[in-house]
C-alpha positions in Angstrom: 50.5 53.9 173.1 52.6 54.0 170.1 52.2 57.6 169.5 53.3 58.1 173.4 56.0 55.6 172.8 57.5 57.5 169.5 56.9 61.1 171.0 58.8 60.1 174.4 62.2 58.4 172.1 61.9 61.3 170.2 61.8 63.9 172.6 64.6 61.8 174.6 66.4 62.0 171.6 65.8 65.8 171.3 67.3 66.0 175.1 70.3 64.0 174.5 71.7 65.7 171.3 70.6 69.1 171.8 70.3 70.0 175.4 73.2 71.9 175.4 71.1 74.6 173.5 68.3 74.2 176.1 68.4 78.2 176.5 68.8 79.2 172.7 65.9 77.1 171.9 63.7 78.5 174.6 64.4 82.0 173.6 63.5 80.9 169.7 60.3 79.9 170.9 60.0 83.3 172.4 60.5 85.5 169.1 58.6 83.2 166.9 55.7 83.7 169.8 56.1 87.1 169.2 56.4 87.0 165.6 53.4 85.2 164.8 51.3 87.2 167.5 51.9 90.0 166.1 51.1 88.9 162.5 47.6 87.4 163.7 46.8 91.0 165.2 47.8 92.5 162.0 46.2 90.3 159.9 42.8 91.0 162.1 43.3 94.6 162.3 42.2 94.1 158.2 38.6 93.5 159.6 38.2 97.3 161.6 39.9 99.1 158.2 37.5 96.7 155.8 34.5 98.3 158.4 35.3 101.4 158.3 35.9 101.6 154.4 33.1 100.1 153.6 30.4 101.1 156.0 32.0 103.3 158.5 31.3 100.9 161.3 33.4 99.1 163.9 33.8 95.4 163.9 31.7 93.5 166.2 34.8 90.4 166.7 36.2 91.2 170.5 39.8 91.5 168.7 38.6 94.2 166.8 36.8 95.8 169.8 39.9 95.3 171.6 42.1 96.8 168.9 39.6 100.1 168.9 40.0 100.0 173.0 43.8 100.5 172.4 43.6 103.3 170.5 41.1 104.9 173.0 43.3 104.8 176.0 45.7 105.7 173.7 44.3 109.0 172.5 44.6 107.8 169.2 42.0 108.9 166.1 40.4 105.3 164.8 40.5 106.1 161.6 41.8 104.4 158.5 44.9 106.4 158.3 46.0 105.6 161.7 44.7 102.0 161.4 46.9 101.6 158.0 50.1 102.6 160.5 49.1 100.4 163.5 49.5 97.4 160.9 52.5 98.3 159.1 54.7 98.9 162.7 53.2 95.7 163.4 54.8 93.6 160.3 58.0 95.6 160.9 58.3 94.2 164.3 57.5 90.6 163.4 59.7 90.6 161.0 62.5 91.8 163.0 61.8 89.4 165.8 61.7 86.8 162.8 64.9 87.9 161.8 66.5 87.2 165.1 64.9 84.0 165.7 66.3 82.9 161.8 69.6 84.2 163.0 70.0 82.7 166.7 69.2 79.3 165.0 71.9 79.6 162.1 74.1 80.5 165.1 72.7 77.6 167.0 73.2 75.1 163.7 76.9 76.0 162.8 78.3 75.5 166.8 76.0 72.7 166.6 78.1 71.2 163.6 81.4 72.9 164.6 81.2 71.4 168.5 79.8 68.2 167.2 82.6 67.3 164.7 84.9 68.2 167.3 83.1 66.0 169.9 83.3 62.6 167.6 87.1 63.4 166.9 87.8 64.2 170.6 86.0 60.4 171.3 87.2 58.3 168.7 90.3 59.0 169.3 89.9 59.3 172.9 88.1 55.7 173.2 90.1 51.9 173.4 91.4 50.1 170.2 88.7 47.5 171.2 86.0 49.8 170.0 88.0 51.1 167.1 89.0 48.2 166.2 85.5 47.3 165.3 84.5 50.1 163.2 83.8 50.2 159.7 86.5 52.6 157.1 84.6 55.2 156.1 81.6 55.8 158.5 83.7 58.1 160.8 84.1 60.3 157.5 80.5 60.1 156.8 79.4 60.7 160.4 81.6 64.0 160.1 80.4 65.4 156.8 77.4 63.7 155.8 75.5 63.1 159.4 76.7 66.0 161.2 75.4 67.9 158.5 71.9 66.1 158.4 71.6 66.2 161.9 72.1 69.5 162.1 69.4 70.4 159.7 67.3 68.8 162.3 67.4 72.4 164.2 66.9 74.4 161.1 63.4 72.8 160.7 62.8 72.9 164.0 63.3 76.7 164.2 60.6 76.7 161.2 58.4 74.4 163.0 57.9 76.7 165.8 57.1 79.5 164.0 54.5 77.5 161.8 53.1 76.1 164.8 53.1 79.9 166.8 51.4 80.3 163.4 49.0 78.0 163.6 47.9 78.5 167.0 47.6 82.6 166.1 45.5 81.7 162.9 42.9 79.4 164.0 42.5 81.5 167.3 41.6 84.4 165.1 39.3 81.8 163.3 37.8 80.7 166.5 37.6 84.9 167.0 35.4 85.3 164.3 33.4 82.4 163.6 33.6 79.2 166.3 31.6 76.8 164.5 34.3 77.3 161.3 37.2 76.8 164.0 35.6 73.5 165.5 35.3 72.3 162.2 39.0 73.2 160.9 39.9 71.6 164.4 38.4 68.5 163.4 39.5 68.6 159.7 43.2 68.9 161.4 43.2 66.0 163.6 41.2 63.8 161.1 43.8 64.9 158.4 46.8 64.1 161.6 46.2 60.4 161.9 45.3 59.5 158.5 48.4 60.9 157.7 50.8 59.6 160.8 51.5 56.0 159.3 53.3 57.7 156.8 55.4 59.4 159.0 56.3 56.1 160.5 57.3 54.6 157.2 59.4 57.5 156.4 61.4 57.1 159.5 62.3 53.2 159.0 62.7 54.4 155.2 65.9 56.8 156.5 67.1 54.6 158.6 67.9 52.6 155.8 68.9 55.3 154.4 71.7 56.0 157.0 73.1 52.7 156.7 73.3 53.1 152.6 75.3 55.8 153.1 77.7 53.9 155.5 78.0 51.1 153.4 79.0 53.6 150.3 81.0 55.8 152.0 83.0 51.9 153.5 83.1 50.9 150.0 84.5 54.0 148.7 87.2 54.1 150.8 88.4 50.6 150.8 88.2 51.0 147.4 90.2 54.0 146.7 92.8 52.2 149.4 93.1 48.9 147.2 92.7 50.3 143.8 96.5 49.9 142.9 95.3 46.0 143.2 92.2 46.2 141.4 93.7 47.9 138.6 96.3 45.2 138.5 93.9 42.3 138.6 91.5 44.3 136.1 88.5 44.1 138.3 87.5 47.7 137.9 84.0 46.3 135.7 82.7 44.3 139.3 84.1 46.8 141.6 82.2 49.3 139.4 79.0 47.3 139.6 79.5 46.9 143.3 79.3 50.8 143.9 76.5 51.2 141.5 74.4 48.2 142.8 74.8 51.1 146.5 73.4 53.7 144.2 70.8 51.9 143.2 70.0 51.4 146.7 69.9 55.2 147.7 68.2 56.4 144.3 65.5 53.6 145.4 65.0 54.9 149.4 65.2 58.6 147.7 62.4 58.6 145.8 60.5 56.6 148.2 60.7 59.1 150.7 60.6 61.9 148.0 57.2 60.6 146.7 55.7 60.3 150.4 56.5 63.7 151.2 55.5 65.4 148.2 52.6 63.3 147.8 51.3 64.3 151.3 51.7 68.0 150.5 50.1 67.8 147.5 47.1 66.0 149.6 46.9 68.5 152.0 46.4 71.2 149.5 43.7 69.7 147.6 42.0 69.1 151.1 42.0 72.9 151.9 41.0 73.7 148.8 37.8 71.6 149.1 37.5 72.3 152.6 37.6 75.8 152.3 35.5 75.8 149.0 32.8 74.0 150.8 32.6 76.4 153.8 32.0 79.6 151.3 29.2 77.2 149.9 27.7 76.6 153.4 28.2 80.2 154.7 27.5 82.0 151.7 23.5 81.6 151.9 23.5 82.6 155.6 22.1 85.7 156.8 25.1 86.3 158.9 27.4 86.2 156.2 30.0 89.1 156.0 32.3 90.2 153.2 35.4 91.4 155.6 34.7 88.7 157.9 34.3 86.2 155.9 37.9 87.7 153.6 40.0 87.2 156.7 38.8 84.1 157.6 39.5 82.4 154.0 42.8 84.5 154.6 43.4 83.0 158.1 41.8 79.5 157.2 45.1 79.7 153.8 47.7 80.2 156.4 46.0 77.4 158.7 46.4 75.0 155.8 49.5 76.4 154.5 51.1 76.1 157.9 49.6 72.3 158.3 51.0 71.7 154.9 54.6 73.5 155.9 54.8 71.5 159.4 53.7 68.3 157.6 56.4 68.7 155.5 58.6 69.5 158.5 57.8 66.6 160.4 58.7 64.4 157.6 62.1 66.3 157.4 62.7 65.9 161.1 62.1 62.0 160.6 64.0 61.7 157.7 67.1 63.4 159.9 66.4 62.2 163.2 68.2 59.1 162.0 71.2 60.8 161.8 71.0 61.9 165.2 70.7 59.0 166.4 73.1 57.2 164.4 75.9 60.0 166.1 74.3 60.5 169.5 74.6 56.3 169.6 78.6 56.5 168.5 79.2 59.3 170.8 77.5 57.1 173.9 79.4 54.5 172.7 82.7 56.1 172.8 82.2 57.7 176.3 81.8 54.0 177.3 85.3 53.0 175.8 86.6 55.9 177.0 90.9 55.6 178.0 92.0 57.0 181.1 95.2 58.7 180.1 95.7 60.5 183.7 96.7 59.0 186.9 99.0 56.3 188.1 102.9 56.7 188.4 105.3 58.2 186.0 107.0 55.7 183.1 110.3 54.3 185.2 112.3 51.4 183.3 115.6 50.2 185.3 115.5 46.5 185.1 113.4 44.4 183.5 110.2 44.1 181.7 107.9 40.6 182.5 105.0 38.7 181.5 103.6 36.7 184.0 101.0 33.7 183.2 99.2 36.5 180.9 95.9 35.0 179.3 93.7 36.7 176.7 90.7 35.7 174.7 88.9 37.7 171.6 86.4 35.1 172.0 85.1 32.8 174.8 86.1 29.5 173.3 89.3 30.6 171.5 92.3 31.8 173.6 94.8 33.9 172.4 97.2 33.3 174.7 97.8 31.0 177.3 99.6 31.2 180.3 102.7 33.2 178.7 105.3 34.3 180.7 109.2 35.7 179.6 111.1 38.6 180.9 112.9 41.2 178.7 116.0 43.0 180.5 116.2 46.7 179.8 118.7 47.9 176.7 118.2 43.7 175.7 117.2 43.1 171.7 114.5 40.7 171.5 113.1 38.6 168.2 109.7 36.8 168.2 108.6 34.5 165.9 106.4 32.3 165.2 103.5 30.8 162.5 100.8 33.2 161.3 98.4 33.3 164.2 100.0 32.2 166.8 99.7 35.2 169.6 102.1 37.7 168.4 100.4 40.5 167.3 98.6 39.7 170.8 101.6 40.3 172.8 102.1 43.6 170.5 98.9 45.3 171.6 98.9 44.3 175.1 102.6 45.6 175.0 101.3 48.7 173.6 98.5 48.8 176.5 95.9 49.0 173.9 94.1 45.6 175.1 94.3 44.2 178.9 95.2 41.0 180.1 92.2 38.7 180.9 94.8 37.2 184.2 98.3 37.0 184.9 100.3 40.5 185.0 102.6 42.7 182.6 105.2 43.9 185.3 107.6 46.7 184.6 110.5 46.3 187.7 108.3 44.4 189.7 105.2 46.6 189.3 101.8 45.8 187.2 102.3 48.6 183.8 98.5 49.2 184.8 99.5 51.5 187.6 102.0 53.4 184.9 100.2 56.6 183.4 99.0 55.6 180.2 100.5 58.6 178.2 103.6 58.5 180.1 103.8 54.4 178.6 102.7 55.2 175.1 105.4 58.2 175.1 108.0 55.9 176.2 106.7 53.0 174.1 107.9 53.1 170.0 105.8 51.3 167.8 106.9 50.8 164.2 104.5 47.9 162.1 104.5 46.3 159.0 101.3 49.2 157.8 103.4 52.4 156.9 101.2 55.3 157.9 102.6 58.7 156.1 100.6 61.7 155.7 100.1 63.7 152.5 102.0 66.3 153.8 106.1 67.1 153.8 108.9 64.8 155.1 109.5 66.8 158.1 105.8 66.9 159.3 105.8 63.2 159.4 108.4 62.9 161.2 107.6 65.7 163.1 104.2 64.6 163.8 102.3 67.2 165.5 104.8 68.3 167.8 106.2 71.5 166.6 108.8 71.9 169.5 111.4 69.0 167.6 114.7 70.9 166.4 116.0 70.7 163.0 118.7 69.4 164.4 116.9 66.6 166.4 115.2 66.1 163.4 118.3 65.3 161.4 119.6 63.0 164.2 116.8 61.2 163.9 116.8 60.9 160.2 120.3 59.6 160.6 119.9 56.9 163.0 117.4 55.3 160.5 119.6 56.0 157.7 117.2 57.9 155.7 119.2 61.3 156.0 121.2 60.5 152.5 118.3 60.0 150.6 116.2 62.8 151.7 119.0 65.4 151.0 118.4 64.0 147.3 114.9 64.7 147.3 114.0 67.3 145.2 112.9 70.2 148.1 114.8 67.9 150.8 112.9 67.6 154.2 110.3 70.2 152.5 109.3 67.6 150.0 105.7 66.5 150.1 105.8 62.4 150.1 102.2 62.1 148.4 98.8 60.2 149.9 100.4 57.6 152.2 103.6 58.0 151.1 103.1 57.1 147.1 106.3 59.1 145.8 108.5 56.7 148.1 109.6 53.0 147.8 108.8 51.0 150.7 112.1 51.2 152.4 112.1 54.8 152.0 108.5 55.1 153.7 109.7 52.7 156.4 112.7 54.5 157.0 111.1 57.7 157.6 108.6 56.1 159.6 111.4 54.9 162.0 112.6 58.1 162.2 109.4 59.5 163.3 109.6 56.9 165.8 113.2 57.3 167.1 113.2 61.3 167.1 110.9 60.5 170.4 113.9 58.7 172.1 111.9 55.4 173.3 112.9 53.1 175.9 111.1 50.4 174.8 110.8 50.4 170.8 108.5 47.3 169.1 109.0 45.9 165.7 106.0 44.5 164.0 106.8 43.2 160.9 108.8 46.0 160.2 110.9 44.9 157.3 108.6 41.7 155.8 108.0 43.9 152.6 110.9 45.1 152.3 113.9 44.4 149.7 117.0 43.2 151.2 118.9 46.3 151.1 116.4 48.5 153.3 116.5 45.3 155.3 120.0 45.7 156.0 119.7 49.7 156.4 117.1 49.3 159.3 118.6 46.2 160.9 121.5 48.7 161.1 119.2 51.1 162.4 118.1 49.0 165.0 121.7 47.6 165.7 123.0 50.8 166.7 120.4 51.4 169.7 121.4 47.8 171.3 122.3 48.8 175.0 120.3 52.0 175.1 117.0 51.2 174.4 114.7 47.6 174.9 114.2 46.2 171.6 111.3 43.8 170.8 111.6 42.4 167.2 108.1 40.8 165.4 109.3 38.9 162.4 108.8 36.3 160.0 111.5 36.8 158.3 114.8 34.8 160.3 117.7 37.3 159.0 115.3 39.7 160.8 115.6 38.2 164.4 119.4 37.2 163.8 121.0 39.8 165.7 118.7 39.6 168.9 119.8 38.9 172.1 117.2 36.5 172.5 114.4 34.5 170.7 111.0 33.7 171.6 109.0 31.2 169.3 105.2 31.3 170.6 102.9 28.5 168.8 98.7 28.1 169.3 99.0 31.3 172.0 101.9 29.7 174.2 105.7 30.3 174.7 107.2 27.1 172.8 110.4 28.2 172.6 112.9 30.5 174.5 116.9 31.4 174.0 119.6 32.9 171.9 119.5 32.4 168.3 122.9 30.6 168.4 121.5 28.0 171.1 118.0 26.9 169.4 120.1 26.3 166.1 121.6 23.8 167.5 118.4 22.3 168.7 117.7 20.0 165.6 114.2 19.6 166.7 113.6 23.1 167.8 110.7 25.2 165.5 113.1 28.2 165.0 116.1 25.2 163.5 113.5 23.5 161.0 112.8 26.7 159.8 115.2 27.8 159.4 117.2 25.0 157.6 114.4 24.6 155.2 114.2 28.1 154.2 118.3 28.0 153.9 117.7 24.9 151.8 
């Protein structure tokens, strides 16, 4: 039952990742058929030549008899010379069906890769921050390099496997040809030599899982690494950080030579097996009055490939095993993703006249701790808008539902009366700027990140842009202006410079609404003042929502909203809850002022 049970996942497995090449694989199957047909009945045209060279006799084996048929209703002389031909055209056209069979799966492997990798970018960034939120830095980058390329090795073998198992079935039929008993007895020796070897197989399959997950948990550590090594250098922790990543070294070399060790050990196995098997047949048959030199020649020649082959696919299926954890690792994501899946289509265009409402909105990441509770404010179009509030208290909440990256568990987000759900998604996203506290910049030149990906932006649009966030002056300075390449995540730049440019990225897009998180907390006080400038100059034409913790920040709004433990605690102009003694936004900010 737990043979069934493993060969129906597998197979399932097989279906799910690959059935795309349903046809390909089929027509594989076909050449390697073909292939290693036509090897066995060159292989056993040996016997008729060995006859006829030695005593000048036909073969007695019905192969033979049927080979010597052939040439009859052929008109063809049975003779050595002729026989010598039949065998050579014979290996010319196996090899040339192999030879398309090896190429149809290389085809088969690199749009396997190519369609994959696209596939798992199309879906991860097609799927809902929910599911992205939870993944792990570094395993997408391993699932594209590492795993695809694992997985796809999966067909390579497989592509082998057929032809040793076409070979098999060609060999041991010849076998069977010339000597049944030897056959039934190699049958048994095979499916003896099967199970004793199967639990092995099973151990190497739960040996690459682990295997999988090493190489997830390096490729994480790598890159939060690389990401925070500015701090590690600084707090001189390279020694433990070092011993960190080799303690996940010591991990893989560990699983490696496990599996390496059950793999080569059972290859070596099965070799010593034929040998003895093999030797002990020529023992056996040897004293027999039966016996044949030719006959017997091909059969040790047949009875090699038998065990060569069970030696080749043994090896194979422990391949397979060792990879199909890959596959499943990816086909898993990739079901995953489809399940998280946005709908960027439908709903009505992105219209913003009046006003922009929350309306008793709830949310929960987890069941017993709410994230917000019964908020509600409004937001009148072209207003400026600070929030504040203590570290946890919602904001970064309101953010993502703003953004339409999470969904209200009740209440409604209403954009001139009407729920934002029924807005097109990309139509709200394209309307919706987002600038946070986490500068993204590309390793690439000052005008592709502003430009991001959309090559239709002007020059001139660009330079608008870059004036309005007050980052045209100091580009000009750079050293190849706009062409100047701002380094992994923006390293050549100070953080008002990255911030600026980020801004401008943002503002070349002309949004309606545009949301501050955190924007200017790292900042030093004179790109503060650049960007609230910035920001200044759009009050009136576009809806401004400011996420702060720092009060200079939230100063100019038009209005203030404190939110505490998930709620609205506070709501007004800056002016009017500074006069409020007892307010949260007057406390703090008298004692930062004091």
């Amino acid at each position: 039952m737990q043979i069934i049970h493993t060969l129906t996942n597998t197979f399932s497995l097989f279906r799910r990742a690959f059935g795309r090449y349903k046809w390909q694989i089929i027509l594989m199957a076909v050449l390697n058929v073909l292939s290693g047909t036509l090897e066995g009945i060159g292989v056993t045209a040996v016997i008729p030549l060995f006859s006829i060279l030695n005593s000048g006799v036909e073969a007695s084996d019905s192969i033979s008899r049927a080979i010597a048929s052939s040439f009859q209703y052929l008109h063809l002389p049975y003779t050595v010379k002729f026989l010598l031909l039949f065998i050579v055209l014979l290996f010319i056209a196996k090899a040339a069906f192999l030879l398309l069979s090896q190429q149809l799966a290389a085809w088969v492997t690199a749009d396997f890769e190519k369609k994959t990798r696209s596939e798992l970018l199309q879906l991860t960034f097609g799927a809902g921050w929910p599911f992205l939120s939870r993944q792990k830095v570094g395993h997408l980058d391993q699932m594209l390099s590492t795993e695809v390329n694992n997985s796809s090795g999966v067909l390579l073998y497989m592509s082998n496997g057929m032809v040793v198992v076409v070979n098999l079935f060609v060999y041991s039929f010849l076998v069977f040809n010339i000597s049944p008993i030897i056959a039934v007895l190699s049958l048994l020796f095979g499916i003896v030599t099967f199970f004793a070897f199967l639990p092995l197989l099973h151990k190497t399959r739960s040996l690459s899982e682990k295997m999988v997950k090493a190489n997830r948990e390096l490729a994480h550590f790598v890159n939060e690494h690389i990401l925070g090594s500015k701090t590690i250098k600084a707090m001189s922790l390279e020694e433990p950080a070092y011993k960190k990543g080799e303690s996940y070294g010591e991990v893989m070399r560990y699983l490696f030579v496990k599996i390496s060790f059950i793999k080569n050990g059972t290859a070596v196995l099965l070799q010593l097996l034929g040998v003895f098997f093999v030797g002990g047949l020529f023992a056996f048959l040897y004293k027999t009055s039966t016996f044949e030199f030719a006959s017997f020649a091909v059969v040790v020649f047949a009875l090699n490939r038998v065990f060569s082959n069970i030696r080749f696919s043994q090896s194979s299926v422990h391949a397979i095993s060792t990879l199909l954890p890959y596959v499943a690792s990816i086909t898993r994501y990739k079901e995953e993703a489809i399940k998280e899946k946005e709908s960027l289509g439908g709903g009505e265009a992105f219209s913003f006249e009046h006003e922009l409402e929350f309306k008793d909105v709830d949310f929960k990441y987890r069941a017993d701790e709410p994230a917000l509770s019964s908020v509600s404010f409004s937001i009148k179009k072209g207003q400026m808008v600070g929030m504040i509030g203590p570290s946890g208290a919602g904001k970064t909440t309101i953010v993502d539902l703003l953004l339409r990256l999470i969904t209200p568990e009740s209440g409604y987000i209403l954009l001139d009366g009407k729920d934002i759900s029924g807005t097109r998604l990309k139509d709200w996203r394209e309307n919706v700027g987002y600038v946070s506290q986490d500068i993204f910049l590309f390793n690439d030149t000052v005008e592709a990140n502003i430009k991001l990906y959309n090559p239709s932006i002007s020059n001139d649009d660009m330079v608008q842009a870059m004036k309005m966030a007050n980052v045209y002056d100091f580009v000009q300075e750079l050293p190849q202006r706009e062409k100047t390449v701002v380094g992994e995540r923006g390293v050549s730049l100070s953080g008002g410079q990255r911030q600026r440019i980020v801004l401008a990225r943002v503002l070349i897009r002309r949004p309606q609404v545009l949301i501050l998180d955190e924007a200017t907390s790292a900042l030093d006080n004179e790109s503060e003042v650049l960007i609230q400038k910035s920001i200044e100059a759009l009050r009136g034409e576009t809806t401004v929502v400011t996420i702060a913790h720092r009060l200079s920040t939230v100063m100019i709004s038009d209005s203030l909203i404190v939110i505490e433990k998930g709620r609205i605690a506070e709501c007004g102009s800056p002016k009017e809850l500074l006069k409020d003694k007892e307010s949260y936004f007057s406390k703090t900010y008298h004692l930062r002022a004091n």
